[in-house]
N, C-alpha and C positions, 0 to 999 in steps of 0.2 A: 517372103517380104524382105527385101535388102533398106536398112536403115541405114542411112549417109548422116555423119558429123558435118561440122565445116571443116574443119580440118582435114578429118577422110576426105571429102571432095575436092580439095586443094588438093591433096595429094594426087587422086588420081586425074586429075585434069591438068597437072605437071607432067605425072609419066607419058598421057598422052601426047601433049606439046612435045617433050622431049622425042617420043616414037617419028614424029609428021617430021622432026628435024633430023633425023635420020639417024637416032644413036641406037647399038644393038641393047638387049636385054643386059648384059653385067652394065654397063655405063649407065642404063637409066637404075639400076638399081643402086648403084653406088650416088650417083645424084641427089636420089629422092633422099638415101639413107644421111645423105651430106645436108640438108636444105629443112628434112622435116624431124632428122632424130629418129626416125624407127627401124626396125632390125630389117636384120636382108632376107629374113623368113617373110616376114610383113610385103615386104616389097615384089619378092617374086612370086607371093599367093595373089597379089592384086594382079601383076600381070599373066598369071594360070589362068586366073578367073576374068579376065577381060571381057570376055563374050557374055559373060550375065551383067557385069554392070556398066559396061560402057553403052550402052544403049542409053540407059538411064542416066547416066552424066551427060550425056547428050541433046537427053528431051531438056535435063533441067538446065543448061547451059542456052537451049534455045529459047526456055521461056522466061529467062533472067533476061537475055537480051530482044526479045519480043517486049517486056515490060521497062525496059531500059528507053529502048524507041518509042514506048510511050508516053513516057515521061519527058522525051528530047523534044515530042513533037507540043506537047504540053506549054514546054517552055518559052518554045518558037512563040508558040499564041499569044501567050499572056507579055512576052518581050513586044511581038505588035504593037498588042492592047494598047502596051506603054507607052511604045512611040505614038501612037495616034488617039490617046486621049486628049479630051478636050478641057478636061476639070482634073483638081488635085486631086478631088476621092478616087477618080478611078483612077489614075497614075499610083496611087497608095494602093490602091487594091490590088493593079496588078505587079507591083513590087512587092506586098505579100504575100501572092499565088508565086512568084517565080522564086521567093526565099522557102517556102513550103516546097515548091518540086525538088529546089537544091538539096533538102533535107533529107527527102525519102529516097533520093537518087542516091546520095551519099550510104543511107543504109540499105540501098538494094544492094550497094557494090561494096557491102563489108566493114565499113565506116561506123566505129563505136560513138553511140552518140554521148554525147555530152550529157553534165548535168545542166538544163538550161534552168538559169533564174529566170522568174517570172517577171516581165518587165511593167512597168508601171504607166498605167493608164493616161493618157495626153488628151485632153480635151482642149478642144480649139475653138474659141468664141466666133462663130461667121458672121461677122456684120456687112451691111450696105456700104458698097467701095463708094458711095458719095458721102456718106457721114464720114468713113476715115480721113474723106479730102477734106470737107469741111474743118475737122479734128483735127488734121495735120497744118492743115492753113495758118490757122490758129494758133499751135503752136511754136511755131516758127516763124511769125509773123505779128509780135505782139505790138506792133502799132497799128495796126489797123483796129479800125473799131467794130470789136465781138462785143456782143451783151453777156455773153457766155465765160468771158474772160475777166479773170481777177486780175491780171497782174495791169498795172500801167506802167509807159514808159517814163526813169527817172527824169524828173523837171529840176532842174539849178533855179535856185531864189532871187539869184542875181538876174535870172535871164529878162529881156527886156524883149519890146515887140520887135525892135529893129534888129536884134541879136538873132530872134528866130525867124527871121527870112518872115515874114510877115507882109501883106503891102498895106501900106498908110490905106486910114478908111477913105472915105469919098464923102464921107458927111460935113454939113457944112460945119463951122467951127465960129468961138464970137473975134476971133481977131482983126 
């Protein structure tokens, strides 16, 4: 049973890079020894031993990026979703699902996560978009006559009927 660190694995997933780019054995070993810190005993037993565990960096390199593609296609979806919802919830939903794939993707690929603070609860009162017009009417509109509304518009004491664009009554008069 061969036990891989991350580090072990880093390392031998280097010397291999380095081998596919065509450097002889002393040059990847002085590399690795440059890059990870470990002796040149360390370095030339990984590459003696290639044949047992390169297999194995292998399988798990292909199922990091099998699991990687899963998550890209994941993302794909839920970025759809976004563009082609019809309502805020689901646009929040999937801005939640696409911050959640960004997250696990980030620690598929080695990514320390953070400490996250817990963030604090938003509740969002959904009222009838015709009370908000009526409610917005209203308030922007304080001459109009709401029963609803306290405020009135100020009156001057001086003002007079002819001052306020008023038209003369029509009723008869004794003169």
């Amino acid at each position: 049973m061969i036990i891989l660190n991350q580090n072990l694995l880093e390392r031998r997933l280097f010397e291999l890079k380095l081998e596919g780019d065509g450097l002889n054995d002393r040059e990847i070993v002085q590399e690795v020894m440059a890059k990870f810190g470990c002796s040149r005993s360390a370095a030339y037993n990984d590459l003696a031993t290639r044949t047992v565990w390169q297999p194995l960096v292998q399988e798990i390199a292909r199922a990091l990026q099998k699991s990687q593609n899963r998550h890209e296609q994941l993302y794909r979806k839920a970025s759809f979703m976004y563009t082609q919802a019809k309502s805020d919830r689901a646009r929040i939903a999937a801005l939640n699902l696409m911050r959640q794939i960004n997250v696990e993707l980030a620690q598929l690929c080695g990514a320390k996560p953070t400490e996250q603070i817990p963030t604090e609860e938003i509740c969002i009162k959904w009222e009838d978009p015709e009370v908000c017009k009526k409610q917005y009417s209203s308030d922007t509109n304080p001459t109009r006559d709401n029963s609803a509304s306290t405020s009135a518009p100020p009156v001057s004491e001086s003002l007079t009927v002819a001052d306020a664009g008023a038209k003369p009554s029509l009723a008869p008069t004794n003169s």
